[in-house]
C-alpha beads as a LAMMPS data file, in Angstrom:
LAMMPS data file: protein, C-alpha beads

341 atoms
340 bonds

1 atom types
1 bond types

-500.0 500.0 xlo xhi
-500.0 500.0 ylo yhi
-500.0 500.0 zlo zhi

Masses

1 110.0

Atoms # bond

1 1 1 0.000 0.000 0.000
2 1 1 2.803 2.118 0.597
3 1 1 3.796 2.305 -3.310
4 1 1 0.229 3.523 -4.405
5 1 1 0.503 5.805 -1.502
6 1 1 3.566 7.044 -3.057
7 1 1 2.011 7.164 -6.305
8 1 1 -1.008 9.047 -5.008
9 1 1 1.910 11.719 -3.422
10 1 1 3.782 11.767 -6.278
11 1 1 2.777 15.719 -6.909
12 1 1 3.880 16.668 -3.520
13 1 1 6.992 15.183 -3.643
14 1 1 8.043 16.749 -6.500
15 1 1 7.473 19.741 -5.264
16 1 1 9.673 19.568 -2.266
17 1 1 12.789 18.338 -4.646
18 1 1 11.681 21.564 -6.985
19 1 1 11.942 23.889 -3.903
20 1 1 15.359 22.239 -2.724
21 1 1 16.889 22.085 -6.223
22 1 1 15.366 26.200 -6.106
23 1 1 17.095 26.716 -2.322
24 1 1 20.102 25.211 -3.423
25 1 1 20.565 27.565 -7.182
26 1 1 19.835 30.654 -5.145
27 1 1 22.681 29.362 -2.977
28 1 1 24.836 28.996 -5.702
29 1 1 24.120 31.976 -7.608
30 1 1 24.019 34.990 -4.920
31 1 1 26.995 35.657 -3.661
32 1 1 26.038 37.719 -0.765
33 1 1 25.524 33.832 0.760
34 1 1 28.608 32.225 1.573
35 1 1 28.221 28.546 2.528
36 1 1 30.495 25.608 2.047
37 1 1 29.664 23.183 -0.267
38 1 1 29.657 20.286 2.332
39 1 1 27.077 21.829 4.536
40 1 1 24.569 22.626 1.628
41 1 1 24.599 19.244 0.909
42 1 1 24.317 18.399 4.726
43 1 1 21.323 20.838 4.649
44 1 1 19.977 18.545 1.751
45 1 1 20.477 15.256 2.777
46 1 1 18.903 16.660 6.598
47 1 1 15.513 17.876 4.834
48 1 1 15.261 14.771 2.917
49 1 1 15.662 12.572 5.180
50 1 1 13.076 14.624 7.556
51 1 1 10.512 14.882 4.442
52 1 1 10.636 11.108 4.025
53 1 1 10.019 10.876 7.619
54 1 1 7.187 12.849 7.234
55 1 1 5.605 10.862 4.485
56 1 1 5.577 7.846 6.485
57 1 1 3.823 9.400 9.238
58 1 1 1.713 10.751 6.809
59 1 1 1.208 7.902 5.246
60 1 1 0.744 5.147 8.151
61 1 1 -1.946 7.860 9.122
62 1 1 -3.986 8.541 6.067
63 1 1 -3.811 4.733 5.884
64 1 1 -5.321 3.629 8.761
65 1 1 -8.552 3.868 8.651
66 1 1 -8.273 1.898 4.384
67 1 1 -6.320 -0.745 6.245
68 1 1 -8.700 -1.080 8.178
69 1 1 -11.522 -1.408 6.146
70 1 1 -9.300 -3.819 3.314
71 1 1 -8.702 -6.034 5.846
72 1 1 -12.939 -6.691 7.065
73 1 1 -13.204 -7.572 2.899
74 1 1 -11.130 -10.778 3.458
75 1 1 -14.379 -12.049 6.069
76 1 1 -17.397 -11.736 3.904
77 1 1 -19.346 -10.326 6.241
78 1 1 -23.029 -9.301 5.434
79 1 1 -23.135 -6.035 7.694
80 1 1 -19.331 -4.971 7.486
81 1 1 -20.125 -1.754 6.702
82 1 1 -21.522 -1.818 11.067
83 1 1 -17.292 -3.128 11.804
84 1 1 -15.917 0.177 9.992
85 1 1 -13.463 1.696 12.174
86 1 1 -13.495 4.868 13.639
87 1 1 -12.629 7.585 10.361
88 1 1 -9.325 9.731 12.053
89 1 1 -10.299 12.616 9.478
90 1 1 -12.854 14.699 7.940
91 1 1 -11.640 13.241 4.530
92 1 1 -12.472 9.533 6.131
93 1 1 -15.712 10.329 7.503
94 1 1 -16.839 11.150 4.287
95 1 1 -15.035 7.648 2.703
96 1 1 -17.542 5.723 5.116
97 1 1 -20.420 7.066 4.822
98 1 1 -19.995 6.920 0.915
99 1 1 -18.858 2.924 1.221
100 1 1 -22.162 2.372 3.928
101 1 1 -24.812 4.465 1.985
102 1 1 -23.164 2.383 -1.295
103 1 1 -23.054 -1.166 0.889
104 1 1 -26.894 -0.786 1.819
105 1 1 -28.232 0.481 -1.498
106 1 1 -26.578 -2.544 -2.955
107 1 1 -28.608 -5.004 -0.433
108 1 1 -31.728 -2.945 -1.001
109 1 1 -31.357 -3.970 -4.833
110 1 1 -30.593 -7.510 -4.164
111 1 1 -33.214 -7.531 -1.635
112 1 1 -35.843 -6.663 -4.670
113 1 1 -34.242 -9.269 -7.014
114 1 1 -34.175 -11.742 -4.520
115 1 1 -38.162 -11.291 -3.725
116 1 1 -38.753 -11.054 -7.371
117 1 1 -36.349 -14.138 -8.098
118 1 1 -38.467 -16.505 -5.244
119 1 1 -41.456 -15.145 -6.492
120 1 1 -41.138 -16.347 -10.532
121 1 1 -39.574 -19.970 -8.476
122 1 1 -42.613 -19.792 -6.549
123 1 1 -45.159 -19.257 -9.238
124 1 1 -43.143 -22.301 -11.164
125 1 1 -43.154 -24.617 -9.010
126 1 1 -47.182 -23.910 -7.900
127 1 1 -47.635 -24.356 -11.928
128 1 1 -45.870 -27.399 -12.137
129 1 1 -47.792 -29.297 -9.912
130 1 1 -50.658 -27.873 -11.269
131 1 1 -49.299 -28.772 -14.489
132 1 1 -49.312 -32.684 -12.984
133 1 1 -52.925 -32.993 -12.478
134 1 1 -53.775 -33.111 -16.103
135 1 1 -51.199 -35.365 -17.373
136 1 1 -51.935 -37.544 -14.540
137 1 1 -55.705 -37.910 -15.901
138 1 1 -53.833 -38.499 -18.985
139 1 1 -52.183 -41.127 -17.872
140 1 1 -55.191 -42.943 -16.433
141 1 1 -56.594 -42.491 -19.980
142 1 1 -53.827 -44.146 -21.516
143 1 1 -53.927 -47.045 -19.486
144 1 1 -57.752 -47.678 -20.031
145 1 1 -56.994 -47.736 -23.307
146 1 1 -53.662 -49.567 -23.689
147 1 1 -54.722 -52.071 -26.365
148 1 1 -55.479 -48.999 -28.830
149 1 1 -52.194 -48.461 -30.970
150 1 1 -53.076 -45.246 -30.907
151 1 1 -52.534 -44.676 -27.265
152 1 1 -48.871 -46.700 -27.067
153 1 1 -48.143 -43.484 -29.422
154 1 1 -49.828 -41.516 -27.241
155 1 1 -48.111 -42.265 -24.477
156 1 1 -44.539 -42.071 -25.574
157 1 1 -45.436 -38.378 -26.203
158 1 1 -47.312 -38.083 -22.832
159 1 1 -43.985 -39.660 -21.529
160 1 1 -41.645 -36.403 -23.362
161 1 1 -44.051 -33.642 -21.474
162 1 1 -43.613 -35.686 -18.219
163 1 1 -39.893 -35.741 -18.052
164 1 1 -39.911 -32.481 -19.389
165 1 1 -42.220 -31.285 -16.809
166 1 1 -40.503 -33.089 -13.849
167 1 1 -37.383 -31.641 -14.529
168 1 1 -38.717 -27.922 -14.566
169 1 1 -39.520 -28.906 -10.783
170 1 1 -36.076 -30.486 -10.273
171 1 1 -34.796 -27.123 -11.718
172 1 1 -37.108 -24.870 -9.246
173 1 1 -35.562 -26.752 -6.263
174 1 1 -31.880 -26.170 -7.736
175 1 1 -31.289 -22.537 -5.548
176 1 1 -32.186 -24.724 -1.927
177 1 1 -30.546 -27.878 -3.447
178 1 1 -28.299 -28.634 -0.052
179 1 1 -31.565 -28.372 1.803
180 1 1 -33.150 -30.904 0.037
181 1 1 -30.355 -33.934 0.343
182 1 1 -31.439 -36.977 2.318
183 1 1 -28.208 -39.018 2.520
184 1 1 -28.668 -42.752 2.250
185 1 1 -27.614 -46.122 0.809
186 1 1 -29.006 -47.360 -2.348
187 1 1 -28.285 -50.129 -4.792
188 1 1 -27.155 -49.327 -8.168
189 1 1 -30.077 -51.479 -9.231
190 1 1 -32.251 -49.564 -6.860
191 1 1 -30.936 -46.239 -8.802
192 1 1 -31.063 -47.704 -12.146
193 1 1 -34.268 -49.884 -12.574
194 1 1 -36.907 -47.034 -11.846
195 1 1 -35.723 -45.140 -14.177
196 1 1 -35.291 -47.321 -17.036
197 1 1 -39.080 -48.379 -15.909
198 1 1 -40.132 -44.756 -16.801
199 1 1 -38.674 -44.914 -19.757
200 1 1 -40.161 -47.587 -21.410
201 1 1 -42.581 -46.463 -23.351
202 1 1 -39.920 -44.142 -25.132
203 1 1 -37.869 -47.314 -25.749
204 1 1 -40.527 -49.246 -26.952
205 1 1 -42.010 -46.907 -28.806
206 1 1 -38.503 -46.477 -30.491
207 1 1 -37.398 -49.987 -30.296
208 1 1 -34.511 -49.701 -27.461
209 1 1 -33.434 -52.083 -25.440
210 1 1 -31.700 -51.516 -21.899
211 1 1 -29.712 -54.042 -20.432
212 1 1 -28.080 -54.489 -16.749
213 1 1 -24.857 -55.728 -16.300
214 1 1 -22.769 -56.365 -13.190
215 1 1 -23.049 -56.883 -9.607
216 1 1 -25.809 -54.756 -7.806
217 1 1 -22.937 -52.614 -5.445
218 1 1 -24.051 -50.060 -2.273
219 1 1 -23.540 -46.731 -2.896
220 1 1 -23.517 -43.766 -0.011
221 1 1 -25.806 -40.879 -1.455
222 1 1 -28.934 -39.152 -2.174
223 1 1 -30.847 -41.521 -3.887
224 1 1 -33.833 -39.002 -5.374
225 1 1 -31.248 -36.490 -6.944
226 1 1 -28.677 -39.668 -7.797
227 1 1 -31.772 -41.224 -9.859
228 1 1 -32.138 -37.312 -11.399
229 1 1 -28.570 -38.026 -12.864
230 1 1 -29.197 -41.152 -14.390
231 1 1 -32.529 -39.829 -15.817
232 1 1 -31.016 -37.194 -17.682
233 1 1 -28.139 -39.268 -19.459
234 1 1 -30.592 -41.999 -19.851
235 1 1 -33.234 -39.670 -21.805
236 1 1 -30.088 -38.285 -23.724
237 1 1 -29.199 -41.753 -24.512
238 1 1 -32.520 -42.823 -25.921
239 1 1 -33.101 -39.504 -27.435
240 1 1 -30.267 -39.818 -29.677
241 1 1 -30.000 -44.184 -29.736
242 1 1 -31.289 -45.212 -33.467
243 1 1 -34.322 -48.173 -33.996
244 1 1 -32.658 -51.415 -32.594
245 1 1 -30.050 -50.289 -30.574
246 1 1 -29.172 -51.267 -26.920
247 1 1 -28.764 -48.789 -24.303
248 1 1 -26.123 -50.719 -21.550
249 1 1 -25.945 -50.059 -17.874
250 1 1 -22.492 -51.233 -16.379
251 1 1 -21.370 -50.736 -12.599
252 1 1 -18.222 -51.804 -11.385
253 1 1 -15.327 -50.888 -9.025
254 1 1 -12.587 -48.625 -10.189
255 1 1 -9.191 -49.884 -9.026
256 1 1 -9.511 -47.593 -5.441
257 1 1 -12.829 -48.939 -4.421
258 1 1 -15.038 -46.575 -6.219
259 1 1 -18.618 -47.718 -7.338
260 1 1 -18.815 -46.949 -11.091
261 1 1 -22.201 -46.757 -13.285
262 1 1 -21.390 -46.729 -17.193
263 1 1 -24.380 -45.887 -19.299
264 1 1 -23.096 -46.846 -22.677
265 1 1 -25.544 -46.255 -25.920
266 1 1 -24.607 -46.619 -29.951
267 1 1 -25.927 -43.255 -30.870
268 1 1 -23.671 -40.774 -33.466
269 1 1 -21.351 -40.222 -30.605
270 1 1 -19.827 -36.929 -29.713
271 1 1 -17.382 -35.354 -32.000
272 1 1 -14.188 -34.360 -29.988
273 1 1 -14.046 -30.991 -30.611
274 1 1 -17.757 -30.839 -28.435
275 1 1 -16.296 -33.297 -25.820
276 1 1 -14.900 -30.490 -23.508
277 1 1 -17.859 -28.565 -23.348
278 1 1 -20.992 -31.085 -23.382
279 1 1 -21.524 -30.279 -19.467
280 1 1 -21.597 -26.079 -20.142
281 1 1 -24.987 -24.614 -19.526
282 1 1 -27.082 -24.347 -22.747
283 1 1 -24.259 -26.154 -25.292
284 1 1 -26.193 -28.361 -27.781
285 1 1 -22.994 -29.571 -30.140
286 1 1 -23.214 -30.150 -33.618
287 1 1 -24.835 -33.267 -33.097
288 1 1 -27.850 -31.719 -30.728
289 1 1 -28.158 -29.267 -34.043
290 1 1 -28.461 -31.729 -36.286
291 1 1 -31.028 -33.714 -34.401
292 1 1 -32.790 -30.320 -33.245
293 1 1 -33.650 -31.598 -29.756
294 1 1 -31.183 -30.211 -27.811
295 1 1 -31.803 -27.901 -24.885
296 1 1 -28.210 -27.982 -23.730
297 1 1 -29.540 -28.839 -20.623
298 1 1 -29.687 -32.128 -19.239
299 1 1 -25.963 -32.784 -18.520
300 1 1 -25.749 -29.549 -17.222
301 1 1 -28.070 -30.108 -14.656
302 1 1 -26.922 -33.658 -14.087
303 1 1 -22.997 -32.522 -13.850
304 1 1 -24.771 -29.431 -11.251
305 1 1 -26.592 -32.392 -9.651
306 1 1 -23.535 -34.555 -9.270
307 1 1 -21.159 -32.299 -8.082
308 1 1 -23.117 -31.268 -5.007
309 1 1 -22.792 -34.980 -4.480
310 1 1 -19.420 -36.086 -5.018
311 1 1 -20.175 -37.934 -8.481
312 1 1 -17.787 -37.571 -11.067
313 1 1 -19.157 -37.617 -14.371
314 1 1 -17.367 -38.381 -17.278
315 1 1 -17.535 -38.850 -20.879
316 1 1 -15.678 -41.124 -23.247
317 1 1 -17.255 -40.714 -26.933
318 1 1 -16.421 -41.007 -30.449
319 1 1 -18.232 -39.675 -33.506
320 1 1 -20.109 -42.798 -34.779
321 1 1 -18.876 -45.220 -32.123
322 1 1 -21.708 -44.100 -29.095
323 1 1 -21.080 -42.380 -25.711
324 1 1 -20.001 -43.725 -22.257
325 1 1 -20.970 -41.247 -19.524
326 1 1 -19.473 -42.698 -16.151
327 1 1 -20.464 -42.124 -13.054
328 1 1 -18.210 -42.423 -9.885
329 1 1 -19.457 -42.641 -6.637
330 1 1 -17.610 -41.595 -3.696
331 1 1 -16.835 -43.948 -0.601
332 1 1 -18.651 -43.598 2.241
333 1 1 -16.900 -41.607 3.987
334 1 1 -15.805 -39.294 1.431
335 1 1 -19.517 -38.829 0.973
336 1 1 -19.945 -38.213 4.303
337 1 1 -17.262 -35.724 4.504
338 1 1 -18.948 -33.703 1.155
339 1 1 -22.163 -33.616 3.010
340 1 1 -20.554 -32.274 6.300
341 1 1 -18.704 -29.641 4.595

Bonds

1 1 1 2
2 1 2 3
3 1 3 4
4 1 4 5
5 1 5 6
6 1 6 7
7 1 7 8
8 1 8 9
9 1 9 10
10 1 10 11
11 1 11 12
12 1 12 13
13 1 13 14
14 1 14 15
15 1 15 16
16 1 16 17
17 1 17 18
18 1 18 19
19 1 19 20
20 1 20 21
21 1 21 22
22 1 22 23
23 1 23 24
24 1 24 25
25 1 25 26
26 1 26 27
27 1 27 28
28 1 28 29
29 1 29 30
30 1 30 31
31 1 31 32
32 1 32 33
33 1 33 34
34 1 34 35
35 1 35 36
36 1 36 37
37 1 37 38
38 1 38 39
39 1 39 40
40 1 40 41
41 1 41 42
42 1 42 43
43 1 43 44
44 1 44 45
45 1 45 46
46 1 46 47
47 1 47 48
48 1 48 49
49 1 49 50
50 1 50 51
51 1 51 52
52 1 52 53
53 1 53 54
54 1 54 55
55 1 55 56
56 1 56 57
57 1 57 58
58 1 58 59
59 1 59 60
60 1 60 61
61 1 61 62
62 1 62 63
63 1 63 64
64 1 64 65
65 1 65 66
66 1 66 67
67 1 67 68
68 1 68 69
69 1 69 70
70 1 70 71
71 1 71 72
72 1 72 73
73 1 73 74
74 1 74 75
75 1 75 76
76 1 76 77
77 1 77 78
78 1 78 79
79 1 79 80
80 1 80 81
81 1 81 82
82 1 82 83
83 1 83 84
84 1 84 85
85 1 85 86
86 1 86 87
87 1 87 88
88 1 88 89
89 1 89 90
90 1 90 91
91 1 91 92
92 1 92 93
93 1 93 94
94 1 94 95
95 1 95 96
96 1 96 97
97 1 97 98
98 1 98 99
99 1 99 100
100 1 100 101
101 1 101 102
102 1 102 103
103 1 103 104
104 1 104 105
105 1 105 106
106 1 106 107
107 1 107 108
108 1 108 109
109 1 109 110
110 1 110 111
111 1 111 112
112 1 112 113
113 1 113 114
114 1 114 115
115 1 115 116
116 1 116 117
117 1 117 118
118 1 118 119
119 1 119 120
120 1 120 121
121 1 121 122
122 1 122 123
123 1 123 124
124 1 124 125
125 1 125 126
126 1 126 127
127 1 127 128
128 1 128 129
129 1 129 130
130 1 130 131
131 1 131 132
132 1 132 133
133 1 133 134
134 1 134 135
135 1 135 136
136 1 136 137
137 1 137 138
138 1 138 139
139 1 139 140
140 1 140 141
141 1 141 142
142 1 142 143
143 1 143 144
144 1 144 145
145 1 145 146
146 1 146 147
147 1 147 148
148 1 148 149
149 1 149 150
150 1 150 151
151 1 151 152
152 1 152 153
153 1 153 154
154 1 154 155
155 1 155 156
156 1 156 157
157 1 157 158
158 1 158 159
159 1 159 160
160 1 160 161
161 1 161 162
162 1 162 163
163 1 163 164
164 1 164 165
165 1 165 166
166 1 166 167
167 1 167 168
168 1 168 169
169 1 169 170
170 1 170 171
171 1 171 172
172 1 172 173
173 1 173 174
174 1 174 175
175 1 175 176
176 1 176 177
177 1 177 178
178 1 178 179
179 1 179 180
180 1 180 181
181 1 181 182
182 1 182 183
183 1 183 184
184 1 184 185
185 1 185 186
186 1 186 187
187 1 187 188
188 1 188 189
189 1 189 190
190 1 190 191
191 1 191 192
192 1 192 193
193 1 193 194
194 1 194 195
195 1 195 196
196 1 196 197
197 1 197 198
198 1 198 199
199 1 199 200
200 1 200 201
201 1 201 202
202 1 202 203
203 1 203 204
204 1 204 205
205 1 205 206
206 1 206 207
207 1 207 208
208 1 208 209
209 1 209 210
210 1 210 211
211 1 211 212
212 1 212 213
213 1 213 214
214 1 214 215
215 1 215 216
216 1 216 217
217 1 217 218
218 1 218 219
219 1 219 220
220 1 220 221
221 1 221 222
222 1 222 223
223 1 223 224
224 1 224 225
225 1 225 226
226 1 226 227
227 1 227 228
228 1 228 229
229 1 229 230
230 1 230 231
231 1 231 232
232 1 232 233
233 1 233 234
234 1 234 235
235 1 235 236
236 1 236 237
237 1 237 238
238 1 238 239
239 1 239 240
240 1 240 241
241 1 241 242
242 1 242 243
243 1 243 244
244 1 244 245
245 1 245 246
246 1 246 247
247 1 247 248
248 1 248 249
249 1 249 250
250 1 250 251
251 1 251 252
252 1 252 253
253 1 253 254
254 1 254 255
255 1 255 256
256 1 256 257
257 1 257 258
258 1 258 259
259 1 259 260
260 1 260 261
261 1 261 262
262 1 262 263
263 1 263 264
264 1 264 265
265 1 265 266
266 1 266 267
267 1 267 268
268 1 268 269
269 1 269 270
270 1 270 271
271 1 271 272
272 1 272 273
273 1 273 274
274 1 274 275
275 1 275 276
276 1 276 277
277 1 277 278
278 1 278 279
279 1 279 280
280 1 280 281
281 1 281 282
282 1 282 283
283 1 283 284
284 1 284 285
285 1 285 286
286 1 286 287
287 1 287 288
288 1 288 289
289 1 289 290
290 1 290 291
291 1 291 292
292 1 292 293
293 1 293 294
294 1 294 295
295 1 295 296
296 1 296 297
297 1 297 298
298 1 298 299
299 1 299 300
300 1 300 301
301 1 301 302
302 1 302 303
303 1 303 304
304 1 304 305
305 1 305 306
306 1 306 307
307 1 307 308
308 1 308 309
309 1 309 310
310 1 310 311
311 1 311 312
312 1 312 313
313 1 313 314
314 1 314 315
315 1 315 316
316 1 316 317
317 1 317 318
318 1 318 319
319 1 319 320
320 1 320 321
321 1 321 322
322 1 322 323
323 1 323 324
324 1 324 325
325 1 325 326
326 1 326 327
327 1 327 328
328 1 328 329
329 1 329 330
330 1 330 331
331 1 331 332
332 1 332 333
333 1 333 334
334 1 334 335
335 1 335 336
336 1 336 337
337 1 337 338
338 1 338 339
339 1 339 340
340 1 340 341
């Protein structure tokens, strides 16, 4: 702090050389002043040394109360502006009140967005369920009616609004997500199965098949938000799987203990110039272009989802070849350890 100080000062200081470069020439030039050489420059070197004295009085001074106030920026406090310290000057006085008056417009206006913010969440999530009731009656429909081909039809499109709807309500509970964990052990089949049951009338409708593979491991972790992961890579899987492929569900143990779920499908893969970014908010890829049913979305939310968690996700793809999005788990009590901090 001392440099910009100096900086700041900079003015001043030149000043004082000016005047001493002007005390010693008139020194030099009249001759009715008779001085030694030595003790002009012992005059010089006196009254520089007592300016720069002066400047770091000055300056510790004139720096208190900004030291001060730097230093309650490192604690994040809500109310700092309340833990100002005393202003030593006029000049200060006027600094704080400036930085308070600032401080508490700038809650006032995130006090409105706020209210406006939980107020559009709010009126969301109220729609959403009332958004339920109908396709619920739907639903019932549907199943009265299950030996009409129309209906299987129907339903696969019923099935689209559904997940489309449920994750709207997933998304409106993002902002209190930490309140919402309920930590737990579930089976990977436990995780898996549901979800691959509410997608079935997608896969049948577009002739997919999923199958399970390897041993049905424990996993430490929140199994309603966990199965919110594998629904989104599961409905990005069939959405982009052609007629008469298989969609395959792998878990595992990496080679330090980890629980690992592989959802491998045979879509048009991923080309690797999208790979880095297919977990950015809103990126569709060329391949989400060509197909025009990308929202950029869904791995988004499940990356979100999974962090919060302690899931890695990964993806291994190649253009033609399918995806692999892998999920690690973390032990238990590295889980644990996530949740308490």
């Amino acid at each position: 702090m001392l440099i910009p100080y100096l900086k700041s000062r900079l003015p001043w200081i030149l000043f004082f050389l000016g005047a001493l470069l002007l005390g010693d020439l008139i020194i030099i030039i009249d001759d009715g002043i008779e001085i030694e050489a030595a003790s002009v420059l012992y005059m010089n070197v006196l009254l520089a040394a007592a300016f720069a004295l002066f400047v770091l009085w000055r300056w510790r001074q004139e720096t208190a109360f900004l030291r001060k106030a730097t230093s309650l920026t490192d604690q994040l406090l809500r109310d700092w502006e309340e833990l100002l310290p005393e202003p030593p000057s006029d000049l200060d006085q006027i600094t704080a009140e400036l930085l308070t008056a600032a401080s508490r417009s700038h809650r006032e206006e995130l006090a409105k967005v706020a209210d406006a913010q939980y107020l559009e969440t709010d009126y969301l999530a109220a729609w959403v369920h009332e958004a339920k009731a109908p396709l619920t009656a739907i639903k019932l429909i549907v199943d009265e009616h299950r030996g009409n081909p129309a209906m299987r039809r129907l339903e696969a499109e019923w099935l689209r609004l559904h997940l489309l709807i449920d994750r709207q309500l997933y998304i409106s509970r993002m902002p209190t997500l930490a309140a919402d964990f309920l930590p737990g052990t579930a089976s990977v089949r436990s995780l898996n199965a549901p979800e691959i049951r509410e997608l079935a009338a997608w896969c049948m409708e577009k002739d997919v098949a999923v199958e399970l593979e390897g041993e049905d491991y424990l996993v430490r972790t929140d199994e309603k938000w966990a199965r919110f992961i594998i629904r989104q890579i599961l409905t990005n899987a069939v959405k982009y799987s052609p007629a008469g492929a298989t969609i395959t569900i792998t878990a595992d143990r990496s080679s330090k203990g980890n629980v690992r779920v592989r959802i491998k499908d045979e879509g048009p893969g991923i080309p690797a110039h999208d790979l880095p970014r297919i977990f950015e908010k809103g990126f569709t890829g060329s391949t989400g272009r060509i197909h025009n049913a990308a929202t950029g979305l869904g791995l988004y939310l499940a990356n979100t989802v999974a962090a919060r968690l302690g899931i890695h996700l990964s993806a291994v793809s190649e253009q033609g070849q399918g995806t692999v999005l892998t999920l690690t788990f973390p032990k238990d009590n590295e889980f644990d350890r996530i949740m308490g901090g």
